[in-house]
MIRO-954901 format. One record per atom (N, C-alpha, C): residue in one letter; atom name; x negated, y negated, z. Coordinates in pm, whole numbers. Each point is the difference from the previous one (the first is absolute). Layout:
MIRO-954901
+------+------+--------+--------+--------+
| type | atom |     px |     py |     pz |
+------+------+--------+--------+--------+
|    A |   CA |      X |      Y |      Z |
...
+------+------+--------+--------+--------+
END
This chain:
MIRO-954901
+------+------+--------+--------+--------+
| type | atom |     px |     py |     pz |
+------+------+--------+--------+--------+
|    X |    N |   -715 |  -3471 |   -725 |
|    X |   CA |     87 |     27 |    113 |
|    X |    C |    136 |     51 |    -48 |
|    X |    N |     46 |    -51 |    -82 |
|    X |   CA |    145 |     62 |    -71 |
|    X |    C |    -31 |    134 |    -44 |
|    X |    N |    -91 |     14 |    -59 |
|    X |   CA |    -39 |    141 |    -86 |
|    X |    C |     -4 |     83 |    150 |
|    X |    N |    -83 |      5 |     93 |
|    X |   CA |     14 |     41 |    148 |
|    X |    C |    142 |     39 |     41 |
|    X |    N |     47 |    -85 |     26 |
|    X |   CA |    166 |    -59 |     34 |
|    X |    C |     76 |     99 |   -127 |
|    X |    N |     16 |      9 |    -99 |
|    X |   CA |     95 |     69 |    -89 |
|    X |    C |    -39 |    154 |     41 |
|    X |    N |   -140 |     17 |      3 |
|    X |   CA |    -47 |    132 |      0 |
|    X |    C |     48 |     89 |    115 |
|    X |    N |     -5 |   -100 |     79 |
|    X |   CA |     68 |     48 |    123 |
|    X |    C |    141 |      8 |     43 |
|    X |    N |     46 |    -48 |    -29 |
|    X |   CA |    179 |    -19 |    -54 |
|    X |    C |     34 |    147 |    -86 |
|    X |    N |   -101 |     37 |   -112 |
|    X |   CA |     16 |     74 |    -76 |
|    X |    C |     14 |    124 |     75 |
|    X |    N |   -124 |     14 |    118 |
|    X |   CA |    -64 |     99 |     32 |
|    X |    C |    126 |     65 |     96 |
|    X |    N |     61 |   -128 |    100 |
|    X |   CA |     86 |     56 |     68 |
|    X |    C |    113 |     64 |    -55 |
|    X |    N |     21 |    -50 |   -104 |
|    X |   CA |    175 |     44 |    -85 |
|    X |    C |    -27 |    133 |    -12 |
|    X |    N |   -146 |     58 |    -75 |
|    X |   CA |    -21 |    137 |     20 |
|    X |    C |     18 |     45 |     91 |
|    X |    N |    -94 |    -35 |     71 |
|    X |   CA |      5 |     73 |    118 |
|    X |    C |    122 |     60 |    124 |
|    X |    N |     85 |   -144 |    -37 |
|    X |   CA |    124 |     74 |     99 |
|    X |    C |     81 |    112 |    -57 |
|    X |    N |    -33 |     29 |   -117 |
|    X |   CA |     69 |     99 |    -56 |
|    X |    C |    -59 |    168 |     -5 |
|    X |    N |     70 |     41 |    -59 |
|    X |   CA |    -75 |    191 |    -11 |
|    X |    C |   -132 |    -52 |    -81 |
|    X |    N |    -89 |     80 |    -13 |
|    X |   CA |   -124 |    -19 |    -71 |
|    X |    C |     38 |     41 |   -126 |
|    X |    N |    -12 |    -34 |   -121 |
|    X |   CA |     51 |     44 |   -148 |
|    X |    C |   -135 |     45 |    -69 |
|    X |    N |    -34 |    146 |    -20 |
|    X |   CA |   -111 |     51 |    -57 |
|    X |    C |     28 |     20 |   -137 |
|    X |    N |    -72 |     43 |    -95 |
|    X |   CA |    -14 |     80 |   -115 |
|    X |    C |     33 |     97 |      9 |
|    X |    N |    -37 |    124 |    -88 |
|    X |   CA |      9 |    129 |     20 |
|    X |    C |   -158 |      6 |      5 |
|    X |    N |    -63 |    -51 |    -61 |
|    X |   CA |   -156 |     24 |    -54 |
|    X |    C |    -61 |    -85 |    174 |
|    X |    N |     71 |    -77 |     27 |
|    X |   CA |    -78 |    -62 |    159 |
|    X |    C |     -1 |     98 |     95 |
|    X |    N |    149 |     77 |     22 |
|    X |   CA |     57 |     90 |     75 |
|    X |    C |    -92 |    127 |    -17 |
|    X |    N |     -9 |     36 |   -104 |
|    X |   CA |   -122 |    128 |    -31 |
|    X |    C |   -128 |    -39 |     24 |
|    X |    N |    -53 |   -104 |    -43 |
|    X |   CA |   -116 |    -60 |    102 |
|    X |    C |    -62 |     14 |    121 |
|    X |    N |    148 |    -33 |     48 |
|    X |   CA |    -15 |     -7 |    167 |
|    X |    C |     17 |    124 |     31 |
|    X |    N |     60 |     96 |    -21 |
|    X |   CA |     56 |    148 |    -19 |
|    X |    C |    -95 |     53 |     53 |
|    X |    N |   -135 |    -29 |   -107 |
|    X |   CA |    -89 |    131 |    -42 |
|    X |    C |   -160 |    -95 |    110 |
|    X |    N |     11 |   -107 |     -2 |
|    X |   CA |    -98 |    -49 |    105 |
|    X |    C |     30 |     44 |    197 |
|    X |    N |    175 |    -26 |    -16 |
|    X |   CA |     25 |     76 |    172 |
|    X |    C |    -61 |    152 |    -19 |
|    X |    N |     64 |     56 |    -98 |
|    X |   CA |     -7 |    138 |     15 |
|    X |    C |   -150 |     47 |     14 |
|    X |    N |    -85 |    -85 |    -79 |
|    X |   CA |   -146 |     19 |    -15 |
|    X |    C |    -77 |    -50 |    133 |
|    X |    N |     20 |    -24 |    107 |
|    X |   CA |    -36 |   -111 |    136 |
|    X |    C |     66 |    110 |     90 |
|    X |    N |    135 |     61 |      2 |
|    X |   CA |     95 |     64 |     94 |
|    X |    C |    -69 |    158 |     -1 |
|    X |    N |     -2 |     36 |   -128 |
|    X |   CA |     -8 |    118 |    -60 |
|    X |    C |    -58 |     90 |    -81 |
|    X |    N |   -136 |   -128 |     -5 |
|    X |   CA |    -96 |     18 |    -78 |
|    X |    C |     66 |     64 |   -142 |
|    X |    N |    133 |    -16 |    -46 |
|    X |   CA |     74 |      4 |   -118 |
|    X |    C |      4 |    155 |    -19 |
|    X |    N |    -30 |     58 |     61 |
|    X |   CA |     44 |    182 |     26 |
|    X |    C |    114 |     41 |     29 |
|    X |    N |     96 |     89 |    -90 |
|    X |   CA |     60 |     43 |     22 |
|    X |    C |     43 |     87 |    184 |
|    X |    N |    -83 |     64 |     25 |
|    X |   CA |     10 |     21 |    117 |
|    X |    C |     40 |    -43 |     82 |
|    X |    N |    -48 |   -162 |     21 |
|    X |   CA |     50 |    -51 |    100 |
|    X |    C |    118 |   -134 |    -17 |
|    X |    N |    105 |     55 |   -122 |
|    X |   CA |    102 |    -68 |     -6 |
|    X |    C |    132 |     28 |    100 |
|    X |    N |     -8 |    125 |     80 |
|    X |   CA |    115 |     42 |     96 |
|    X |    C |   -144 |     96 |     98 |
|    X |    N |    -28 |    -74 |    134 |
|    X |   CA |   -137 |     20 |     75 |
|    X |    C |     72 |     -8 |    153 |
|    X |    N |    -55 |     51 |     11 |
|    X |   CA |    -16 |     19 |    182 |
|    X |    C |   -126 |     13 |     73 |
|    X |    N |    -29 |   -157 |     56 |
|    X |   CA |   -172 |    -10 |     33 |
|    X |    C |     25 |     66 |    125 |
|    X |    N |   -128 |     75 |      0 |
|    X |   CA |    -52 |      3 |    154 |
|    X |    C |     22 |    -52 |    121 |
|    X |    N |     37 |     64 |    130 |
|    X |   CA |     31 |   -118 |     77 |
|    X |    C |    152 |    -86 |     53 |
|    X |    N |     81 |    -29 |   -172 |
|    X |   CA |     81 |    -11 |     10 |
|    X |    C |    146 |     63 |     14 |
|    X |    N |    158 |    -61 |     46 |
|    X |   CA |    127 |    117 |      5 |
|    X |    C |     27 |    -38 |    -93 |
|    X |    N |      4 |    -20 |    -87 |
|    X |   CA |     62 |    -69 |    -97 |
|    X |    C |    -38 |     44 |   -173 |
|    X |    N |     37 |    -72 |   -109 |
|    X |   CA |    -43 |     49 |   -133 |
|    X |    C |    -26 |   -150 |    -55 |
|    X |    N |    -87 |    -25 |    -90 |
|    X |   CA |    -26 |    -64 |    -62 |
|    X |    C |      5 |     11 |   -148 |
|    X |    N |    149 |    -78 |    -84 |
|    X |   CA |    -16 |     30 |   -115 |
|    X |    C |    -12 |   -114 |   -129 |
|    X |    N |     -6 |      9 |    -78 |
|    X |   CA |     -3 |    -83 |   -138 |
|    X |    C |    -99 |    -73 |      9 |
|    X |    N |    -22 |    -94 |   -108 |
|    X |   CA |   -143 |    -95 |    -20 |
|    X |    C |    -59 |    -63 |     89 |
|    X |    N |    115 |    -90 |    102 |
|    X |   CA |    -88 |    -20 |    129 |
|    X |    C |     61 |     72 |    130 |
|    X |    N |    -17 |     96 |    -12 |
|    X |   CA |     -6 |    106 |    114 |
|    X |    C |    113 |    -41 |    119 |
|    X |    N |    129 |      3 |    -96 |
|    X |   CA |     89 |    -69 |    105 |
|    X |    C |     43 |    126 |    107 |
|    X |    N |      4 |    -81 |    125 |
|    X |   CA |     47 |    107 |    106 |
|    X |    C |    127 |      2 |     24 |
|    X |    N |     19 |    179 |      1 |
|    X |   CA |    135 |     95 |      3 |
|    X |    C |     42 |     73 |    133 |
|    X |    N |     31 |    -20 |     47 |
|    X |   CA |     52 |     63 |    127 |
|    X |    C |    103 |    117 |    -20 |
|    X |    N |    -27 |    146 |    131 |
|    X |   CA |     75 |     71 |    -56 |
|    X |    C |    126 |    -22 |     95 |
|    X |    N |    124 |     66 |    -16 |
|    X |   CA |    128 |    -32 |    103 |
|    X |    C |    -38 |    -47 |    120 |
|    X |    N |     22 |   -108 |     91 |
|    X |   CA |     22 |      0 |    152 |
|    X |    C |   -163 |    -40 |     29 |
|    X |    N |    -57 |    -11 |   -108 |
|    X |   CA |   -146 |    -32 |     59 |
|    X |    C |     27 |   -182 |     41 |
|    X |    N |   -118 |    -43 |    103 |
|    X |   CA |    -22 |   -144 |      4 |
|    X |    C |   -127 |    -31 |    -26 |
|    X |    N |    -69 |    -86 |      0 |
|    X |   CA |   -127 |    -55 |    -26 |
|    X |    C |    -39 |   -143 |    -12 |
|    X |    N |    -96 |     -3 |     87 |
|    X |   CA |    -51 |   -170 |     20 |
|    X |    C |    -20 |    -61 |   -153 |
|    X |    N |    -15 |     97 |   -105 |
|    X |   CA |    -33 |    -30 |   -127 |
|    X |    C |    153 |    -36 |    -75 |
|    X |    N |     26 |   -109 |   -109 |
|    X |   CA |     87 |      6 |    -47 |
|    X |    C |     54 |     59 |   -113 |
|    X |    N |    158 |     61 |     -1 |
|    X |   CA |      4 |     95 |   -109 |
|    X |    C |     32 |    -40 |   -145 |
|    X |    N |   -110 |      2 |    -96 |
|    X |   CA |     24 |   -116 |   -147 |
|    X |    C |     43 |    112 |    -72 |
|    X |    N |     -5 |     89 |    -40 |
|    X |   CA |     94 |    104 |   -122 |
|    X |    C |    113 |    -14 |     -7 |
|    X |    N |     99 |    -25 |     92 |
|    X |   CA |    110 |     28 |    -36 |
|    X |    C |     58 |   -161 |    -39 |
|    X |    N |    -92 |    -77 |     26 |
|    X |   CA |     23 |   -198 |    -63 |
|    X |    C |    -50 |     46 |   -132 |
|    X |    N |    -82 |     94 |    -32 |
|    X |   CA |    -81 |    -11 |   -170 |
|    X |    C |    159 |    119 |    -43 |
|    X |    N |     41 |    111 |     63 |
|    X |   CA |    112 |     13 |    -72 |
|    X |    C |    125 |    -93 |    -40 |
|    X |    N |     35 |   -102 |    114 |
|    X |   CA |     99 |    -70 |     -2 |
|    X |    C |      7 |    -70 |   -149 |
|    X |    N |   -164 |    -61 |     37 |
|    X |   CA |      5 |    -85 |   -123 |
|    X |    C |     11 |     67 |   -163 |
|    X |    N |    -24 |    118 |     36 |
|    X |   CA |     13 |     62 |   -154 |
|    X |    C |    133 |     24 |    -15 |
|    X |    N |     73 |    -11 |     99 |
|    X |   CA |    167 |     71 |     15 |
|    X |    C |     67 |   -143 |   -105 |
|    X |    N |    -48 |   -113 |     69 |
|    X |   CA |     51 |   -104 |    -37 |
|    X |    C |     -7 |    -67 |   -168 |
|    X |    N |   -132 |     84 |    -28 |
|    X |   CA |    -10 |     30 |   -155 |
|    X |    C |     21 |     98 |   -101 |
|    X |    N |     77 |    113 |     61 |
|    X |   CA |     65 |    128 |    -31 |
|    X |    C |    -88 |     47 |    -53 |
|    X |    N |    -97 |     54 |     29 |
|    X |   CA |   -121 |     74 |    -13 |
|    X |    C |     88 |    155 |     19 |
|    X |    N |    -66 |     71 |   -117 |
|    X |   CA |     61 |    145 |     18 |
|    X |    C |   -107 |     85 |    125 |
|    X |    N |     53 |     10 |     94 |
|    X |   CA |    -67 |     72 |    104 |
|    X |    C |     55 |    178 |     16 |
|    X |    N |    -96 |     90 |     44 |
|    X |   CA |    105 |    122 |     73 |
|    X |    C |     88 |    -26 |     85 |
|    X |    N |     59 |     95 |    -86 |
|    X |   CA |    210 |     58 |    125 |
|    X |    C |    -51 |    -49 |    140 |
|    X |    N |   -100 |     65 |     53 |
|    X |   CA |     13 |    -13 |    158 |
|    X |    C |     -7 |   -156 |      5 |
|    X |    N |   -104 |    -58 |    -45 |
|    X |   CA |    -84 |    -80 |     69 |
|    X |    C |    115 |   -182 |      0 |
|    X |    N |    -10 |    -46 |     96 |
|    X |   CA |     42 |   -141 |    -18 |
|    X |    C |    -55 |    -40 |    141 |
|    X |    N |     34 |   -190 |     -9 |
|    X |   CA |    -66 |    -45 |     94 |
|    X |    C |     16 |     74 |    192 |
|    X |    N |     93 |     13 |    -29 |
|    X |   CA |     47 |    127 |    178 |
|    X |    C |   -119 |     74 |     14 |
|    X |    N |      9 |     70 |   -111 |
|    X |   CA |    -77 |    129 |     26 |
|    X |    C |   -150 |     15 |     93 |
|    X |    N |     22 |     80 |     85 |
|    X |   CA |   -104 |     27 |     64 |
|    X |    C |   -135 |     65 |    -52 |
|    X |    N |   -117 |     12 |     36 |
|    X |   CA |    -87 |     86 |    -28 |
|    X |    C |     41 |    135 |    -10 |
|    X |    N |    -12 |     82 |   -155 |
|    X |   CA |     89 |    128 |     56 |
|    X |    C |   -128 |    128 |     89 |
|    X |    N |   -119 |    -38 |      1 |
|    X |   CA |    -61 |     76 |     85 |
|    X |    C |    -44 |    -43 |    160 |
|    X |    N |     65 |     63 |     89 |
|    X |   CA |     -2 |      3 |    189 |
|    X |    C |   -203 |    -27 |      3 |
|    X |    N |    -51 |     62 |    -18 |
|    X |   CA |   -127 |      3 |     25 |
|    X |    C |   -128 |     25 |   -150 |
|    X |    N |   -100 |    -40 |     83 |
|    X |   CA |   -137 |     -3 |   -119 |
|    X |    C |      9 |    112 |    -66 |
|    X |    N |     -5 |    123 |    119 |
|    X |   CA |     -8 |    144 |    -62 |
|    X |    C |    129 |     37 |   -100 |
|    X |    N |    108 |    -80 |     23 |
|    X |   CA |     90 |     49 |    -88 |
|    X |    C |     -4 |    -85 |   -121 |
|    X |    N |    -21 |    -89 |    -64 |
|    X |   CA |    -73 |    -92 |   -103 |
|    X |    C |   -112 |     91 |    -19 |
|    X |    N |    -88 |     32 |     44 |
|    X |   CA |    -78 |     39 |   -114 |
|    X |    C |     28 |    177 |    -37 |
|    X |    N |     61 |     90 |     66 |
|    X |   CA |     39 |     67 |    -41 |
|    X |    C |    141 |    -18 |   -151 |
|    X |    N |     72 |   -116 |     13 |
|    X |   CA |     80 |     -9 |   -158 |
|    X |    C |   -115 |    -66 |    -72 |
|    X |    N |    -74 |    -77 |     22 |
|    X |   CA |    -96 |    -62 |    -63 |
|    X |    C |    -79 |    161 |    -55 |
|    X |    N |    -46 |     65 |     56 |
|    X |   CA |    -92 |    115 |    -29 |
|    X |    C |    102 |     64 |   -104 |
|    X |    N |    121 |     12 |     40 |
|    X |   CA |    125 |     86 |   -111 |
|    X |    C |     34 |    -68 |    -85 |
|    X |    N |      5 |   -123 |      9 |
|    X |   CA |     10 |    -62 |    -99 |
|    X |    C |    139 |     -5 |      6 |
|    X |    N |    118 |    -26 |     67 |
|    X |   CA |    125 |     47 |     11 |
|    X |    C |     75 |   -134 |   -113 |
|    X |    N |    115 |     68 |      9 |
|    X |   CA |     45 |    -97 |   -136 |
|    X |    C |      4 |   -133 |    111 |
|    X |    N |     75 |    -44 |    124 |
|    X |   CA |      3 |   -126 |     73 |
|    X |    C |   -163 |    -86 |     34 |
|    X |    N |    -90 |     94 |    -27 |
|    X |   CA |   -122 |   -126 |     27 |
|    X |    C |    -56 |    -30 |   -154 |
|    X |    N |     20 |    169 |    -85 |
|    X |   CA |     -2 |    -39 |   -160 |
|    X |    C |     80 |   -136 |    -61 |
|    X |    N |    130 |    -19 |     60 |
|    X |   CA |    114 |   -108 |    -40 |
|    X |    C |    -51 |   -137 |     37 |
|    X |    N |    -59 |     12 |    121 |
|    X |   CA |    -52 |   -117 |     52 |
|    X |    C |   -141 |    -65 |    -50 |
|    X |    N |    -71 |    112 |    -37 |
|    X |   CA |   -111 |    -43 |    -77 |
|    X |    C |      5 |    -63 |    -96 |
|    X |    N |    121 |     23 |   -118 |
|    X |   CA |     50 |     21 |   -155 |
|    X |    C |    -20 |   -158 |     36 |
|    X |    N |    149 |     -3 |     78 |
|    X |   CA |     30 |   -165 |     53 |
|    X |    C |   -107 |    -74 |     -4 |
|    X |    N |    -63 |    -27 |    103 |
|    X |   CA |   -104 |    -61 |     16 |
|    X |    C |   -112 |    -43 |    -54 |
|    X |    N |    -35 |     56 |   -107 |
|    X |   CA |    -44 |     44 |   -114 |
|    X |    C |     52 |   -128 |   -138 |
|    X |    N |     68 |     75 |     35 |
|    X |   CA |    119 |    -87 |   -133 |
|    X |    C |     22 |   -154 |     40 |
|    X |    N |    -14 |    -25 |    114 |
|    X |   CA |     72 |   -132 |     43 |
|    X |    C |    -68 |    -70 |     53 |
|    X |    N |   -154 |      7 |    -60 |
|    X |   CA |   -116 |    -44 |     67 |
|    X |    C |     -8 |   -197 |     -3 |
|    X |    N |     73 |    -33 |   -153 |
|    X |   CA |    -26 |   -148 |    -13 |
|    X |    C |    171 |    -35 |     94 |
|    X |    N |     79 |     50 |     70 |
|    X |   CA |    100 |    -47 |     55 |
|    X |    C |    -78 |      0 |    147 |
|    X |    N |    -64 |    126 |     38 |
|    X |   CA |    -31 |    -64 |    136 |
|    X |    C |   -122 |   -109 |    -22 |
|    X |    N |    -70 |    -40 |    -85 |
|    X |   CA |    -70 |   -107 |     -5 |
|    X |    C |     93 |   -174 |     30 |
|    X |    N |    125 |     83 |    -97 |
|    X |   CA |    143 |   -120 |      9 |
|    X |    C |    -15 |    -50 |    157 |
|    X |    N |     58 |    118 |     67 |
|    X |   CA |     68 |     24 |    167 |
|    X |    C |   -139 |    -73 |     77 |
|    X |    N |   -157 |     -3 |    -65 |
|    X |   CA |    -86 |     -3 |     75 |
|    X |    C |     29 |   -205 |    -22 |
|    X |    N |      5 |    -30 |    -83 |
|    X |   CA |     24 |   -120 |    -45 |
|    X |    C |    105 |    -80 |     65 |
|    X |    N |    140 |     56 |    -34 |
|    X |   CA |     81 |    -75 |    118 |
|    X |    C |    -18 |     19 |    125 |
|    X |    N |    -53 |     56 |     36 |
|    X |   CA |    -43 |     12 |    160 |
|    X |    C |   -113 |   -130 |     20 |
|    X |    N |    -85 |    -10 |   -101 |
|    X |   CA |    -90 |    -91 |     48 |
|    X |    C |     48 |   -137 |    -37 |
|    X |    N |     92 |    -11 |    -85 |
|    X |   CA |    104 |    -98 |      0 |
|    X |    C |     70 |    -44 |    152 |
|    X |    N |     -8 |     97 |     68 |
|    X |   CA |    156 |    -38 |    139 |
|    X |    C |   -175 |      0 |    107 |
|    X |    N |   -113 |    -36 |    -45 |
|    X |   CA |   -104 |     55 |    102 |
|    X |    C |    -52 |   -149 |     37 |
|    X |    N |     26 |    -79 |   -104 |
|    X |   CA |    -80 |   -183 |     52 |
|    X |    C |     80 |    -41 |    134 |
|    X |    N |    149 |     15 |    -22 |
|    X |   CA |     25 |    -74 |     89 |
|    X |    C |    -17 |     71 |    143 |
|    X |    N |      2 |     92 |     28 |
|    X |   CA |    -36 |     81 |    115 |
|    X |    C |   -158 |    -14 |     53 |
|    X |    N |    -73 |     26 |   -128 |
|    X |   CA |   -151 |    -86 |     29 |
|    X |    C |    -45 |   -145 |     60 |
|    X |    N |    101 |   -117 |    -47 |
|    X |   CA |    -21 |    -70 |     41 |
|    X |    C |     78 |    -73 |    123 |
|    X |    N |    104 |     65 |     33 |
|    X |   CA |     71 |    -16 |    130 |
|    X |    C |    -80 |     84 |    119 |
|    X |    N |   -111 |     12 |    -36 |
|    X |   CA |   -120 |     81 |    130 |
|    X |    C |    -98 |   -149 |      3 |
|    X |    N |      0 |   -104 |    -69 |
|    X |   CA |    -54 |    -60 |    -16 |
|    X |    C |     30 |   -154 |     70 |
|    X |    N |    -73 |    -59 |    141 |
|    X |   CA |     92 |    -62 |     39 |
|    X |    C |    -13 |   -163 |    -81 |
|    X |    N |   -161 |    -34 |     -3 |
|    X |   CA |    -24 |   -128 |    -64 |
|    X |    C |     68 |     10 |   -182 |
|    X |    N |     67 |   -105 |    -27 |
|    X |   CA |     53 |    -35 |   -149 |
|    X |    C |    -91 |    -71 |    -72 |
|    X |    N |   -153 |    -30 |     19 |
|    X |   CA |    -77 |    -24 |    -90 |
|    X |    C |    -54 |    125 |    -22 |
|    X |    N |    -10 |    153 |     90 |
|    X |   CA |    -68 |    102 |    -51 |
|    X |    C |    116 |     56 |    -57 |
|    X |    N |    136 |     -8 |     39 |
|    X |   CA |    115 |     59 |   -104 |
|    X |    C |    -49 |    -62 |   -142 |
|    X |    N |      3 |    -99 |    -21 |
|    X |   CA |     28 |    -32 |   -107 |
|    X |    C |   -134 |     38 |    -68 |
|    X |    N |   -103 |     28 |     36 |
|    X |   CA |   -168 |      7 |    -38 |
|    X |    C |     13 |    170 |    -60 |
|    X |    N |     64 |     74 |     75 |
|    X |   CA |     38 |    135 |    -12 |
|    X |    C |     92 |     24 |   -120 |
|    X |    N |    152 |    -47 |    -14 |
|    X |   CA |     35 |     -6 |   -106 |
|    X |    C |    -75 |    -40 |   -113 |
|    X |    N |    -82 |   -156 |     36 |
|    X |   CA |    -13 |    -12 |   -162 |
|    X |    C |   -123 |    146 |    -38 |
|    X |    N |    -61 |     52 |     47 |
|    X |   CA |   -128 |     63 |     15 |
|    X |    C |     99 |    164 |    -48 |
|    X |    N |    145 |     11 |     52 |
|    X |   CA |     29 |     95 |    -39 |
|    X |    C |     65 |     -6 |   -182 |
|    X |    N |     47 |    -79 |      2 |
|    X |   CA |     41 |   -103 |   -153 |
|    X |    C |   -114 |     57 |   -118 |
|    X |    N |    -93 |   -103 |     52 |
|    X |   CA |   -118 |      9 |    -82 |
|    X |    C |    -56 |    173 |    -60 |
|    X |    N |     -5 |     66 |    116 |
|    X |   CA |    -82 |    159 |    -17 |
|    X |    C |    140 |     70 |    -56 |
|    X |    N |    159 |    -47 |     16 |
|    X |   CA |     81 |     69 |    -83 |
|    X |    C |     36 |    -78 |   -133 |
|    X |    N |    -19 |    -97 |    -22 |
|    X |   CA |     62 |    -62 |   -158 |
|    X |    C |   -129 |    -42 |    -29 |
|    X |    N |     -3 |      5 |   -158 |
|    X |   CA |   -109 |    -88 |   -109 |
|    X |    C |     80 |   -139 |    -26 |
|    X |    N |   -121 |    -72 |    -53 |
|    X |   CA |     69 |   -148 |     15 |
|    X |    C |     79 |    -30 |    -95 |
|    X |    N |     90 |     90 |   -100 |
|    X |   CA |     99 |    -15 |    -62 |
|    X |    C |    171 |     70 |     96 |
|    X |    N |    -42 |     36 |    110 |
|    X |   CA |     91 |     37 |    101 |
|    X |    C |     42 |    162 |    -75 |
|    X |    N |    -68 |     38 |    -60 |
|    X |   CA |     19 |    158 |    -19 |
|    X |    C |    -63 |    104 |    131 |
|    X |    N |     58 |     96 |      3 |
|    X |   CA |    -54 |     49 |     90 |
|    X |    C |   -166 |     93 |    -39 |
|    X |    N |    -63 |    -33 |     80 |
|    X |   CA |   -140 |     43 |    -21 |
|    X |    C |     -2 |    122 |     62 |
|    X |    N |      2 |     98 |   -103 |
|    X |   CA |     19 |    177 |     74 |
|    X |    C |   -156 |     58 |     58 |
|    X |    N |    -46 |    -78 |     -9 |
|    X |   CA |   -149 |     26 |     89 |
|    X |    C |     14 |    -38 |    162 |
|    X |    N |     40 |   -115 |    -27 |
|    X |   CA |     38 |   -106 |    185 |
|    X |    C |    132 |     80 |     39 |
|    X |    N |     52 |     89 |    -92 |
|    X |   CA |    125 |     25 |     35 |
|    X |    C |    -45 |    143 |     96 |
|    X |    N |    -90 |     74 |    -43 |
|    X |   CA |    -33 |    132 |    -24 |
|    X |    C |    -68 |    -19 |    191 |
|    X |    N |    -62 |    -99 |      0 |
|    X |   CA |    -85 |    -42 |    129 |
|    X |    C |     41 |    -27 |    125 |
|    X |    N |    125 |    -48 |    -60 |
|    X |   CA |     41 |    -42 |    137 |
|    X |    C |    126 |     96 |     12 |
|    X |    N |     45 |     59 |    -67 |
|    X |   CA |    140 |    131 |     -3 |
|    X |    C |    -84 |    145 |     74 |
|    X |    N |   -123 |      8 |    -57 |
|    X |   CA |   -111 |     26 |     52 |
|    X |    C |     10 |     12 |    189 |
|    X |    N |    -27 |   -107 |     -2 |
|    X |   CA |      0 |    -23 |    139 |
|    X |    C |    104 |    -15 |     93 |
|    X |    N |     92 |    -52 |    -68 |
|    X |   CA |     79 |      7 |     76 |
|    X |    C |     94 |    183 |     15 |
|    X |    N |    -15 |     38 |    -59 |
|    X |   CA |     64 |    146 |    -10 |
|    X |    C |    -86 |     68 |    109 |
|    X |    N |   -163 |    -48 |    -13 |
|    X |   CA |    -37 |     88 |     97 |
|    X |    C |    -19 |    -19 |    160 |
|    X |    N |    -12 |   -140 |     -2 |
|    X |   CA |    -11 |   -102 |    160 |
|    X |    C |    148 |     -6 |     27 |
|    X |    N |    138 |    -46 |    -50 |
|    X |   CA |     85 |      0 |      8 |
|    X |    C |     20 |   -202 |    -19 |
|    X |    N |    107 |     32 |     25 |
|    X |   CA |     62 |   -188 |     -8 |
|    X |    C |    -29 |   -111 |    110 |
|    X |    N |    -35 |     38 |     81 |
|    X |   CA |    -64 |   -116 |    126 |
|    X |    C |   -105 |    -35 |    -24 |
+------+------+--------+--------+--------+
END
């Protein structure tokens, strides 16, 4: 019961904090989103699906909105720029967390996409390059995602059944983070969202 009891003590101290990866966990997780999102193709690292107003870019296909657009969907690129801002990540001149989608429509994305123009070239480079940071951004997000998960939750024997269940599939029983349970549920939550 103590070993229980410490483990769990342990588990929370992590947990209320940013998630602390490797570089080698972070590339892990990197190349498994990208491989699930993107079937790990270049192509579809800066995408515009079918269907949608919007762009979908980096490892997990965060959505970009262009100026003045709205959408029932929420907009995560410019939280995956913030967070790189906050780690002085060398980004392009244009680009920072403000910045809008710089293409109005599909047809105009894939026409610089087809040209290859230096602003979707720049954005590619990026994205590209900064593949184990948005794995980072995918991580603290699922860090700020328990407690929102479990405030949908009204009984506190299934809160607490849920946490430990989320505990378990994210830490090994030395309280390291297990980049497999990590990969699964960052996973999921990136693509279901945080509720």
């Amino acid at each position: 019961m103590r070993a229980f009891l410490f483990f769990s003590l342990v588990l929370s101290a992590l947990f209320s904090s940013e998630i602390q990866l490797t570089k080698n966990q972070a590339n892990y997780i990197a190349k498994k989103v990208w491989q699930n999102e993107g079937a790990g193709l270049d192509k579809y690292l800066v995408h515009w699906n079918n269907g949608e107003d919007f762009a979908s870019v980096g490892i997990g296909h965060f959505i970009w909105f262009s100026k003045g657009h709205t959408e029932r969907f929420r907009e995560v690129f410019p939280m995956v720029v913030a967070f790189m801002e906050k780690r002085d990540v060398n980004m392009p001149v244009w680009l920072n967390s403000k910045t809008a989608l710089p293409w109005n429509s599909k047809a105009e994305f894939y026409a610089a996409k087809k040209a290859k123009s230096k602003q979707y070239m720049d954005l590619f480079r990026f994205l590209k390059r900064t593949m184990s940071y948005q794995a980072e951004f995918m991580a603290q997000r699922l860090s700020e995602a328990l407690p929102q998960m479990l405030s949908t939750i009204d009984d506190p024997k299934k809160q607490k059944l849920t946490k430990k269940r989320f505990y378990e599939v994210m830490y090994n029983r030395n309280a390291s983070v297990n980049e497999r349970g990590l990969y699964i549920l960052l996973d999921y939550t990136n693509f279901k969202g945080e509720g």
